[in-house]
C-alpha positions as CSV (number, residue, x, y, z in Angstrom):
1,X,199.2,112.8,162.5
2,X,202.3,110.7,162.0
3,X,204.2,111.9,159.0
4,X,208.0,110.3,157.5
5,X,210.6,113.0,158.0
6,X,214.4,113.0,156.6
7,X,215.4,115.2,159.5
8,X,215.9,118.9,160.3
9,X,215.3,121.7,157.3
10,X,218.4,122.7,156.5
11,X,216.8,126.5,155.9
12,X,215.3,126.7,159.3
13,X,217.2,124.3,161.4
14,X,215.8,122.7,164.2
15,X,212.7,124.7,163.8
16,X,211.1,122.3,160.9
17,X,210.9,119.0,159.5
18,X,211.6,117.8,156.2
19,X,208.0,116.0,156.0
20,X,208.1,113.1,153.0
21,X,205.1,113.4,150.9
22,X,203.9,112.7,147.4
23,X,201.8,114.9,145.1
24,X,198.5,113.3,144.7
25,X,198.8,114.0,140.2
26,X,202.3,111.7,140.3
27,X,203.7,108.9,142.6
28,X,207.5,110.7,143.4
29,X,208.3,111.5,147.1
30,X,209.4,115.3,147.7
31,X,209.9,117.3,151.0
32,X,208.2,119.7,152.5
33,X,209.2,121.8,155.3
34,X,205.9,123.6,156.6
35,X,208.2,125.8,159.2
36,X,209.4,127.9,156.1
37,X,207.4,127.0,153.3
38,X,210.3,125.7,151.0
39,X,210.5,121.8,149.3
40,X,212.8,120.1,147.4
41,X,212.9,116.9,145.5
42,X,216.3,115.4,146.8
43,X,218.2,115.9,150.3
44,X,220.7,118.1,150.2
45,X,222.3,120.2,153.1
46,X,223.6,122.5,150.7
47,X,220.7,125.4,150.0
48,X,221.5,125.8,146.5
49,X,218.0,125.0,145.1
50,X,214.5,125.7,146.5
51,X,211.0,125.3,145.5
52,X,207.6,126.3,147.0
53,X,205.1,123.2,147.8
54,X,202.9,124.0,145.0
55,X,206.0,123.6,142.5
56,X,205.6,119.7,143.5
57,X,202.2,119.3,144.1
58,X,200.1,122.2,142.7
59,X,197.0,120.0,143.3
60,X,197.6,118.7,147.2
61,X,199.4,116.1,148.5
62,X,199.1,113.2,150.6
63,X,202.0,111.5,153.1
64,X,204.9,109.0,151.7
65,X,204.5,105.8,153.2
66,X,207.8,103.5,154.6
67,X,207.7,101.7,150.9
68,X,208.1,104.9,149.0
69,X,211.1,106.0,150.6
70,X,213.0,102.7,150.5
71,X,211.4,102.6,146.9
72,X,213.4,106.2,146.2
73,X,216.6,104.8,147.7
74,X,216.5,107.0,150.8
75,X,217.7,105.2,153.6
76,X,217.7,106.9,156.5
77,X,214.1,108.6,158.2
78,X,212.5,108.8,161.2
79,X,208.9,108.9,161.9
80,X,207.3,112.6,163.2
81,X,204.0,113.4,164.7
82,X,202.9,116.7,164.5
83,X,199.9,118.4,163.1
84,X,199.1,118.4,159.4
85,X,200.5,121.3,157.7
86,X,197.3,123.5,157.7
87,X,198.2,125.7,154.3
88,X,198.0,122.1,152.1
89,X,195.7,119.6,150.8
90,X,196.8,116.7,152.5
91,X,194.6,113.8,151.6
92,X,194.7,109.9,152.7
């Protein structure tokens, strides 16, 4: 499954992917790193501030698509394949 990702979680490093996605209830793009488990709503490299998945998207999720990024302003991504993260409700 091809997912957008802003790069490397800065928790675990080259081990995960910041995966863009958007709850299914709302229509803003978070990030999701399914290595460690933890998301945030903006990029930061500094770990000052960490949320679980279901504080985004309590009700599942389903990928951010090229528009929504450029629509949040975020400007540099890369596309990922990898397997969907199997501990979410990823819906397309």
């Amino acid at each position: 499954m091809e997912f957008w990702s802003v790069g490397a979680c800065p928790v675990c490093a080259s081990a995960g992917d910041l995966l863009a996605l958007k709850p299914i209830q709302s229509n803003f793009v978070f990030f999701y790193c399914p290595s460690c488990g933890v998301a945030w709503d903006e990029i930061s490299s500094v770990v000052d501030n960490v949320h679980s998945f279901a504080d985004f998207a309590p009700c599942g999720a389903t990928r951010a698509n090229k528009a929504d990024l450029e629509r949040e302003g975020i400007e540099s991504f890369i596309l990922v394949v990898r397997d969907a993260p199997e501990d979410i409700l990823i819906e397309d």
